[in-house]
Structures are given as C-alpha cells and as structure tokens.
C-alpha positions in Angstrom: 75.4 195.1 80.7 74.7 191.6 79.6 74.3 191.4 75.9 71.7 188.8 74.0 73.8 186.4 72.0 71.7 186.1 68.6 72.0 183.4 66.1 70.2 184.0 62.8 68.8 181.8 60.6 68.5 182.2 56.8 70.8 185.2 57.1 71.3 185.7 53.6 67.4 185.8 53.0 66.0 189.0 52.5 64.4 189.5 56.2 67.5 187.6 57.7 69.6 190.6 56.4 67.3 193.2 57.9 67.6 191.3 60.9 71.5 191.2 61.1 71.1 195.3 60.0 69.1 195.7 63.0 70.8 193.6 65.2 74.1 195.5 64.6 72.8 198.6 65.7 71.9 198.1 68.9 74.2 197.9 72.2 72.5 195.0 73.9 72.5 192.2 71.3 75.0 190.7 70.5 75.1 189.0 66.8 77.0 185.9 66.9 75.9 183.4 64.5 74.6 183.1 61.0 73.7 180.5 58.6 72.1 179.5 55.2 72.7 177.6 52.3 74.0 180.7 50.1 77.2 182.5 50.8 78.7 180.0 52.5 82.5 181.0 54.4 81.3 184.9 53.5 81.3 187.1 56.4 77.6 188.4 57.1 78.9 192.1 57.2 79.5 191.5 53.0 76.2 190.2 52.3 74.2 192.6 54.3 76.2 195.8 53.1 78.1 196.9 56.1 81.8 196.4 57.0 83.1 193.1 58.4 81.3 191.8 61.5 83.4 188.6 62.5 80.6 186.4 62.0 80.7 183.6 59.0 78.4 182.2 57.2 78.1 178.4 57.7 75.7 176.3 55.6 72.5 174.5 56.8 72.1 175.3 60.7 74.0 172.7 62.1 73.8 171.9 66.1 77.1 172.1 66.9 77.8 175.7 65.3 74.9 176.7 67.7 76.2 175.2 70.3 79.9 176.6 70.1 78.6 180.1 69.3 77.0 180.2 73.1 73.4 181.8 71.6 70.8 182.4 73.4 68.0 183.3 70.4 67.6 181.7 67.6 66.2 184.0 64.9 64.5 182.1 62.1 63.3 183.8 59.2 63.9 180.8 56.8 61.1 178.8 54.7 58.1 176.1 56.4 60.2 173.2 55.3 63.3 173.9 57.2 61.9 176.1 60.4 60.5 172.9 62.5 63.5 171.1 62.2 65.7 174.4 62.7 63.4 174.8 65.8 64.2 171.2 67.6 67.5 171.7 66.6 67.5 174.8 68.4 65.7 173.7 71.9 67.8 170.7 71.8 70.6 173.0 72.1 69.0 175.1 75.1 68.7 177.9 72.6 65.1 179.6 72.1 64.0 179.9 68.9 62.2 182.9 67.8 60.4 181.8 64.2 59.0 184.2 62.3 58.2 181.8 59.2 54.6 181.6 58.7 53.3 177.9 57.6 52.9 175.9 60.4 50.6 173.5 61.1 49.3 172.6 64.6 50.4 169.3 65.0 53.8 170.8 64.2 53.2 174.0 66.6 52.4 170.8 68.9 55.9 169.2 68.3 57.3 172.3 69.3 55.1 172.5 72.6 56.0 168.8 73.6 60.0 169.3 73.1 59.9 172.9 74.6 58.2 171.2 78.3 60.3 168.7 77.8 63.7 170.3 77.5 62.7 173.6 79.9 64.0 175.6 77.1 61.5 178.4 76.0 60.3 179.4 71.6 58.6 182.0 70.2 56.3 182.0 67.1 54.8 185.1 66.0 53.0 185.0 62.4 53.7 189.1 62.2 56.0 191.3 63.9 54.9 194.4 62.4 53.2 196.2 65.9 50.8 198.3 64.1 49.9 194.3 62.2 49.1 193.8 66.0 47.4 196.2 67.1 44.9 196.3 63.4 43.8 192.6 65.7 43.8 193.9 69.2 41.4 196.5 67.3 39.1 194.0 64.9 38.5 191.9 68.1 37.0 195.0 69.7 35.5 196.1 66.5 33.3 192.6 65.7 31.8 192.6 69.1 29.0 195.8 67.8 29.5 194.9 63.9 29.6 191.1 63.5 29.8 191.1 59.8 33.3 191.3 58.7 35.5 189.8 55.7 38.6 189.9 55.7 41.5 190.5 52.7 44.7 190.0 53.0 47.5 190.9 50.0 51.1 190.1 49.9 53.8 189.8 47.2 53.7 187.0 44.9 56.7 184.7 46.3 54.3 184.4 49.2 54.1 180.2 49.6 51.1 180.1 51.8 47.1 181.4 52.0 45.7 182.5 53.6 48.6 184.2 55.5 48.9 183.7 59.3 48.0 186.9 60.3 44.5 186.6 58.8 43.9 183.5 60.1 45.5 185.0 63.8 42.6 187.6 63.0 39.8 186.0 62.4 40.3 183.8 64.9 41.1 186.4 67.6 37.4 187.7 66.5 35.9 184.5 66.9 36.9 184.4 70.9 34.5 187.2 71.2 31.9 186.5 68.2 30.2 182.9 68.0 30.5 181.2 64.3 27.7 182.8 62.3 26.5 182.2 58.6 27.3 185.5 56.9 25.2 186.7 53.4 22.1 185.4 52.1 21.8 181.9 53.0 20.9 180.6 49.6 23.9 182.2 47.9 26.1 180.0 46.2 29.8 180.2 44.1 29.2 180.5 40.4 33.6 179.0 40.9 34.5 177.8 43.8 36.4 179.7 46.3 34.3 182.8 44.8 33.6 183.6 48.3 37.2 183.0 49.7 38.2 180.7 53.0 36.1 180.4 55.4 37.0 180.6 59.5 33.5 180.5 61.7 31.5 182.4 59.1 34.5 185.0 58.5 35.2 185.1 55.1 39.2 185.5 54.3 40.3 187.0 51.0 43.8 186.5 49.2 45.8 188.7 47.3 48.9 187.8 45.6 50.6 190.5 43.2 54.2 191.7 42.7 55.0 195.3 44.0 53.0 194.4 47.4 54.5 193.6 50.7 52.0 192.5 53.6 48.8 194.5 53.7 45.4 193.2 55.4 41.9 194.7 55.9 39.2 194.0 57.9 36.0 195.2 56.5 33.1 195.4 59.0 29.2 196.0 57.8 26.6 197.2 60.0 23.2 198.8 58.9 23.7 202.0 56.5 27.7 202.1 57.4 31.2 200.3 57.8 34.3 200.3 58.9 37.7 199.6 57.6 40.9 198.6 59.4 43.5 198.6 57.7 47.6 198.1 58.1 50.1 198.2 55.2 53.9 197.2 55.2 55.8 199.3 53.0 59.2 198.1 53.7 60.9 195.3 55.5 62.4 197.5 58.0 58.3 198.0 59.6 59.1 194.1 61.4 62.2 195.1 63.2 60.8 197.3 66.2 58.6 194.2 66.9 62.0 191.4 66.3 64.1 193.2 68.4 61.1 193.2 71.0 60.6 189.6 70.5 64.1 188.6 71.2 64.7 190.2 74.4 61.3 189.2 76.0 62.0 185.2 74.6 65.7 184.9 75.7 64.1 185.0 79.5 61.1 181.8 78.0 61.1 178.7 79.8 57.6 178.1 77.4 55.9 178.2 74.2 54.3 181.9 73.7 52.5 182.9 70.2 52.0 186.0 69.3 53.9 189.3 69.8 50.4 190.9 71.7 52.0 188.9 74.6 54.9 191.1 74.9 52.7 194.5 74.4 51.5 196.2 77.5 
C-alpha cells in the first residue's frame, strides 16, 4: 500500500499537534515533515506527547525542506498571515496544500486559483473540518427554503482573530443559493449602537460570540409563523476536526484543482 507523505504546518500549534496525533495513528499516512517557528531541532514525537517519530522540527516552512521531504499534502493549520504564502510555497513545490486557517480573502483565494492552473498542482481550503459543522449547512440550506427568516450566531474561544468565522459566512451564503436576498425585521428598525443587529450577508443576519471556555459552536435560528427551528453543532474538543482532516488529505493528494469545502468529499 502506498502511503500519503504529510507535511504539517504550524506543528507545534495546538491543532498542528492533533494533527501529527492523528496522523500517527493511521497505516496509510505517512508523517514526514514538520515545521514552525517554536521548537525548532525538537523532534515532533516530544512536543506532541508521544515517543520519538524521526521527524524534526525546522523553522518557518522553507521550500527546500518540502521539497527534500518528498510530501505530497501540505497540512496548514497556521495563522492568515503566513497560510497564503505557506500555500504558493507549497504548489510551487508540486505539493497540495490543504489549509485549514480561516481568514482569507478572495482576491487571495484567487491567488491561489491562478497558481494552482498554472502549476497543475491541486489545494484544498476548507473553513471547518468538523463533519457534523458540515452537515448543520447541508441542513440550513434545506431548512431556509420553507422558513426564510434565519439569523445566524456563531461562538468561538477568545484567541479567535477573525468575525465573523468562515463557517458562518460558508452558511449563510450556502442559504443564499437557494433563498434570494431579503430585508429581514421591521423595515423601520434601526441600531440604537451600531452593529446592534450583527453582519449582515443578503438579509441574513450573523452574530459573533467570543468568550474563553468555548471552542467552535454555531446556530442557525429559523422563524416561521407561531414556531422555529434551531440547528445547532458544538465542538467540544479539538479531536471533533480530525475525522474530516484525515478525509481531506486523502481525497486532495489525488487534486489537480482548487476544491473548497469538505461537502465536496461527502457522498
């Protein structure tokens, strides 16, 4: 069996070490790269909690470690100011990268599309791996099409950078494919502060929480005449993402394109 050779990115971060856990546990994926600017020369076994792997720690992903270490996935899990550059570095090197930073813009997402056609070399950008995150918008974009009044909130942890998160954004707009932009409340109301009523996508109203002792919980609240309904998905635990990771790197090592979203990879 041929194994996945994995590089990961921001290994000593607290998702890159679930993702070298998880990667280390299964018979198929090969870890065989890691970098970040802390623990440099440590071997990722140490900082992660397990015995030795053979795998250093270098600094700052740097092309050439990529290249020598033969990968063909790029994990990144770093932060919005290093993941585009991470990614071209990546594609240059006919590696795929699979980001999971959210932060983004589109002209950036665009950079990435340009430099994947041009080099033939597949990425993947997903703003949540968590498959039950997934399936809360496969859901709300069934849901709005017989209740078209929905607001959504979305709470994270308080380190969070951006806000609204991408997977409330990826929500509404998911809805929006199905529901036409609408004006939603009374249409005199008005903010007593601004931003009273939250972000606004197409007449969806978006809602964010940030508190310490959260991970990554959304719901979608729909209102129809004399009822409602609530979807709702909760994190508890890093570990939730890794079912979907694992599924995201063995579908992108076979990319030759740019693919958002883990739905894609769900039958």
């Amino acid at each position: 069996m041929k194994k996945i050779r994995v590089f990961v990115a921001g290994a000593s971060g607290k998702m890159g070490q679930e993702v070298v856990r998880s990667l280390l546990k299964h018979d198929d994926l090969l870890l065989v790269g890691a970098s970040d600017t802390r623990h440099q020369g440590m071997d990722v076994g140490f900082v992660v909690g397990t015995p030795r792997v053979g795998v250093d720690i270098t600094g700052p992903l740097d092309p050439e470690f990529l290249r020598e270490s033969r990968a063909d996935v790029l994990v990144d899990f770093t932060n919005p100011q290093s993941v585009l550059k991470n990614a071209k570095t990546a594609i240059m090197a006919g590696v795929v990268p699979v980001i999971g930073t959210t932060g983004l813009d589109e002209s950036e997402i665009e950079e990435i599309r340009t430099l994947v056609e041009k080099e033939n070399v597949g990425a993947f950008l997903a703003p949540n791996f968590a498959i039950g995150a997934i399936l809360m918008m496969r859901f709300a974009k069934e849901t709005v099409k017989y209740f078209p009044n929905v607001d959504i909130i979305e709470l994270h942890h308080d380190q969070k950078l951006d806000a609204p998160s991408g997977t409330a954004i990826k929500t509404a707009e998911g809805m929006l494919e199905v529901r036409e932009p609408m004006v939603q409340g009374h249409p005199n109301e008005y903010e007593k502060i601004p931003g009273a009523r939250g972000a606004d996508i197409g007449g969806i109203h978006i809602h964010s929480v940030r508190l310490p002792g959260l991970i990554a919980h959304q719901e979608v609240i729909f209102g129809g005449l004399g009822q409602s309904l609530t979807i709702r998905h909760d994190a508890f635990s890093r570990e939730t993402y890794m079912p979907g990771v694992m599924l995201a790197i063995r579908k992108a090592s076979e990319l030759t394109d740019l693919v958002i979203g883990l739905e894609n990879f769900l039958d």
